[in-house]
C-alpha positions in Angstrom: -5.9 -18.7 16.9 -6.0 -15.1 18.7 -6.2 -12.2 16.4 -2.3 -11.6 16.4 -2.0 -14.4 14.6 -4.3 -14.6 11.9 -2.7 -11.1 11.5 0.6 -12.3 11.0 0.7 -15.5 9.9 -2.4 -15.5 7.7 -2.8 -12.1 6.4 0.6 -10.7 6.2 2.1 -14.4 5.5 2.7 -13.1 1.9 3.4 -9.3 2.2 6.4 -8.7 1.9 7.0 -5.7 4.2 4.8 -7.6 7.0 3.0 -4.9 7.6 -0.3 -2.7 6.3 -0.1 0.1 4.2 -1.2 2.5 6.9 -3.9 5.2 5.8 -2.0 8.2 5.7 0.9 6.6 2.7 -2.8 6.7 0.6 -3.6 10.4 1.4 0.1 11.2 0.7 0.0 9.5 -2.9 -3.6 11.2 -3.1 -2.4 14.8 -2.4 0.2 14.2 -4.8 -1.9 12.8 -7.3 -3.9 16.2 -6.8 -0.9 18.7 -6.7 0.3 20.6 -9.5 3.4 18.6 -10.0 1.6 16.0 -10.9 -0.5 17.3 -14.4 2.0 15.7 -16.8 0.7 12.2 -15.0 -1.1 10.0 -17.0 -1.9 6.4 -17.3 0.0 5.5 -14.8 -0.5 2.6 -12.0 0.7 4.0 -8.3 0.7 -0.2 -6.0 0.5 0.9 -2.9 0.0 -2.5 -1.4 3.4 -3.4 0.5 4.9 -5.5 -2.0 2.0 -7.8 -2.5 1.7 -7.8 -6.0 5.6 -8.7 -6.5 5.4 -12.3 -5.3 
């Protein structure tokens, strides 16, 4: 099985968005998290895992 495919039909079988979360979507939520607008945020859970969680 080339790498392609254990890719796609192993480790994306179940995402739902069939694709990784790329690196810079977690620096975005990261610089938000650190931002001003985001004092009043608390106890909250941000997924940022491309739907893998929902299935």
């Amino acid at each position: 099985m080339s790498e392609d495919e254990v890719v796609e039909k192993v480790m994306l079988k179940k995402q739902a968005v069939k694709s990784f979360v790329p690196v810079d979507k977690l620096g975005e939520i990261a610089v938000f998290l650190s931002a001003e607008n985001a004092t009043t945020v608390s106890g909250s859970v941000f997924t940022l895992d491309g739907g893998w969680s929902a299935q």
